[in-house]
Every structure is written in structure tokens, then in C-alpha cells.
N, C-alpha and C positions, 0 to 999 in steps of 0.2 A: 626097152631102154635104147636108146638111139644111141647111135657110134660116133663117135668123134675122129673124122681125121685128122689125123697131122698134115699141117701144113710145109709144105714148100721152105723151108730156109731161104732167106733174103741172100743172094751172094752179096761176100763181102766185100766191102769196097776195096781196089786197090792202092797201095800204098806208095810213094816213093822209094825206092831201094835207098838203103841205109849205104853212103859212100864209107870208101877206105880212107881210112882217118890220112894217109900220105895224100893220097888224090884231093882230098878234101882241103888239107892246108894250101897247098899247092893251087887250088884253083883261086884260092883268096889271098895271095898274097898282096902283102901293102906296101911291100919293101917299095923304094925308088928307084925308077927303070933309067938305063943312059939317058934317055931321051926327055926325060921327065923334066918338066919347066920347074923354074924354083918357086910360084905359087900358085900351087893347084889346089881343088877338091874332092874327098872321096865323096860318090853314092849319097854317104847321108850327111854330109852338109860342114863335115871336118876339114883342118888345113894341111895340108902336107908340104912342108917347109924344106925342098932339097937344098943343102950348100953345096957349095962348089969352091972353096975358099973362105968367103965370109958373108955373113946376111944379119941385117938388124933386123930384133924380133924379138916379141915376147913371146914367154915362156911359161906365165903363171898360170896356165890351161894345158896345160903339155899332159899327153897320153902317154907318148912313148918318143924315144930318140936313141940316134946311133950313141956308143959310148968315145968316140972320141972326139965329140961337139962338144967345145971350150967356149962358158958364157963365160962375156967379163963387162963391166957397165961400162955405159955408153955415156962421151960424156957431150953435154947439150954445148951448141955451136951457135953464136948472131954473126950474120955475114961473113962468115969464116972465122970466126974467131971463137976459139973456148972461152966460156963464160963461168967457168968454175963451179958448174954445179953435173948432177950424171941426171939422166932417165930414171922415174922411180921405176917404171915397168918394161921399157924397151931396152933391149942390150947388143951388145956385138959377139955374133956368134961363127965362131973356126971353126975349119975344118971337112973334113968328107962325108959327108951320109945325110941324113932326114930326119926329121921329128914331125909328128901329127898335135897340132893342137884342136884343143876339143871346145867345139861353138855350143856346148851347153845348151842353154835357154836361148841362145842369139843365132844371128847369123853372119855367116861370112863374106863376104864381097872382092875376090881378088880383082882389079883395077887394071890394064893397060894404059901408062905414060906413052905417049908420041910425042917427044918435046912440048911437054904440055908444061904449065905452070898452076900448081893447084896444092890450096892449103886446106889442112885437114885439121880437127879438135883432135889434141893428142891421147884422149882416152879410147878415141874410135881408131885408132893406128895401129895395126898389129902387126904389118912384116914391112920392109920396104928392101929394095933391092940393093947394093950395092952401086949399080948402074947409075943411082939416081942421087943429083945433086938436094942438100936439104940443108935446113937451120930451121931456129925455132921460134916463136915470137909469142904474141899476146892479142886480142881482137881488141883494138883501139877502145878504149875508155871504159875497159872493163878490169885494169888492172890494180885499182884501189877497190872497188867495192867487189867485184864476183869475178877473178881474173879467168878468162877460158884459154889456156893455153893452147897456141898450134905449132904445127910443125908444113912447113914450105917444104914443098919438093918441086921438082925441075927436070925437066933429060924426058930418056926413055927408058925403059923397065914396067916393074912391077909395082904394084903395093896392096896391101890385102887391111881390108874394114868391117870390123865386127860390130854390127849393132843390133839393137834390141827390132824386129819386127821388121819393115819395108822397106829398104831406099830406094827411094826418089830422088829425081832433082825438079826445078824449080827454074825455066828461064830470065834471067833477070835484063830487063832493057832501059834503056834511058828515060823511056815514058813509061816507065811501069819499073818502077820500086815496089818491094816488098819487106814485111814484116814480119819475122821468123820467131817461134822461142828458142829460149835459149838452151833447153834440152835436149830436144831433136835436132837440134843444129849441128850437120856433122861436116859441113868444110863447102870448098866453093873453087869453083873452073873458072881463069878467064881473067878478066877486067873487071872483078867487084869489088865495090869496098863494102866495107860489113862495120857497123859500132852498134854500140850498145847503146839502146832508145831508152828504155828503163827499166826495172827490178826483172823484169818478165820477156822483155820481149829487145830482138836487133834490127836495126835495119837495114838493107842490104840492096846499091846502086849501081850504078852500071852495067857492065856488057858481061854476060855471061850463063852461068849454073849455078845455086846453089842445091847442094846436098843435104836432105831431111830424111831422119830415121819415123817411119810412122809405127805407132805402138799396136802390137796386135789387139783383136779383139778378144774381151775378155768374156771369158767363160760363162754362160747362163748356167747354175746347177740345176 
């Protein structure tokens, strides 16, 4: 009867060391550093919203925030002037500390203003600075049949844009107009004008950027 040896044991792989749960917090912290700009992103693609006094923003994706950040609505402004109605989702927010909103399915895009002039679709608006001058409008001849509400901003600062999939932009020239829809359509840099061509689609001339959100691709199962 023949003998069987045993074999050799495979060494076991080694492991990571299991960190001290203090060292551990500590190396992850999210808090907001002095230094910390008021629209940044973490690692995975979240917003970290530092005040400093006051920042408009929404909130309806909020992970987490300091407790003594006072939202109170914001109310929409033409050419300086109040127009008696507030932001359903943007608000003005007090006070000292941070809140992280959470990019869910989208993504985020925090923006640098250089006295730039540049209008945005107010559902893709998600923080804007203080710094920065705004009022609110409507994309010419879209406001009886499918109104796309925007918001004009001015200065320099920040402003932070969450859409579904890619932004892009789009140079737009005098000899070269373009035809945008109107879902991806998320604002515009510059000298363009923009109207609504029909049920589907804008058009969009002049000197400049437009902004397109392009949709991921979807999943093969």
C-alpha cells in the first residue's frame, strides 16, 4: 500500500493590519480645513460646501452638515429687483462650518467665475458663491409652452453643477450656429443667444460656449 505524504501547507497570505479605530477616524476625516475653498470635492465625486458667513445652495442631497448652518429661502431676483416669488430648491445658507451633498447617480462640476457672464438651467445649479452677482430669467420663447428657467451669474467666485453623465461644452460662432435639446441643455459662456426652435430642440448663436450634459451609457445586461 503506498504512502501518502502530506503536503507542504500553502503560506498564508498576508493581511493588512486591522488599524486603531482612533487612527482610523483620524486618517479620514471630512471635516473642513481653514484652508478649504467653499466648493470642493471629495475622492468620490461628493460636494463639500464650506460657509464662511453665507452661500446659496441646495440642500435636498445633504449627507451631512455643521448644526449651526441656518437655511432660510431664497428669494428670486430680475435685474435687482425681488420678484415675489423664493427658489423651490436653492436657499441661503448662515453661518460657520460645512455640509457634504451627495452626487448620487450624477455628477458634480464645481466651476471657476473670472468675471465671466454665464447662464445656467436652474435645476443644474447647485451652489453658487456669495462673491457672485445673479438674477433669474427664462430662455426666450420658452415661457408659454415649456419654460426652462435660468439663473445669470456675473463676478468671480464659484458655482458648482450637477448633471446626469458628461459636461461638455460646445463652441458656438457666428458662422456656425447650433441646435441643442432641450434636456441636456445645461447653460452657456459668452455672447449667445439661445431660443427655443421647437417642441425638442434650441437654438443657440453667437460668440461663445454652450454647456451639454451627455447621458451615460447604458448598461448592456
Amino acid at each position: 500500500m503506498a504512502t501518502v505524504h502530506p503536503q507542504a501547507s500553502e503560506p498564508q497570505a498576508r493581511t493588512a493590519p486591522v488599524p486603531a479605530i482612533t487612527a482610523f477616524a483620524f486618517s479620514r476625516l471630512l471635516n473642513a480645513s481653514e484652508r478649504a475653498e467653499p466648493l470642493e470635492l471629495t475622492r468620490e465625486g461628493h460636494l463639500v460646501v464650506t460657509v464662511r458667513g453665507e452661500i446659496m445652495a441646495r440642500t435636498d442631497a445633504m449627507l451631512l452638515g455643521s448644526q449651526n448652518l441656518v437655511a432660510q429661502p431664497l428669494a428670486r431676483r430680475m435685474q435687482g429687483r425681488s420678484i415675489g416669488e423664493v427658489f423651490h430648491r436653492l436657499v441661503s445658507i448662515a453661518g460657520e462650518g460645512h455640509m457634504v451633498l451627495s452626487c448620487d447617480a450624477e455628477r458634480f462640476f464645481p466651476l471657476q467665475l473670472r468675471r465671466d457672464l454665464c447662464f445656467f438651467v436652474e435645476r443644474y445649479l447647485w451652489a453658487i458663491e456669495p462673491t457672485l452677482m445673479w438674477d433669474v430669467g427664462t430662455v426666450p420663447l420658452t415661457r408659454r409652452s415649456r419654460p426652462i428657467p435660468l439663473v445669470r451669474v456675473a463676478g468671480a467666485g464659484r458655482v458648482a453643477l450637477r448633471v446626469p453623465g458628461e459636461l461638455v461644452a460646445i463652441k458656438i460662432a457666428v458662422d456656425r450656429p447650433y441646435r441643442i435639446r432641450h434636456d441636456p441643455f445645461v447653460g452657456w459662456v459668452g455672447n449667445v443667444v439661445v431660443q427655443q426652435q421647437d417642441a425638442d430642440f434650441l437654438t443657440c448663436e453667437g460668440e461663445g460656449a454652450v454647456l451639454v450634459a451627455l447621458p451615460q451609457p447604458r448598461e448592456v445586461a
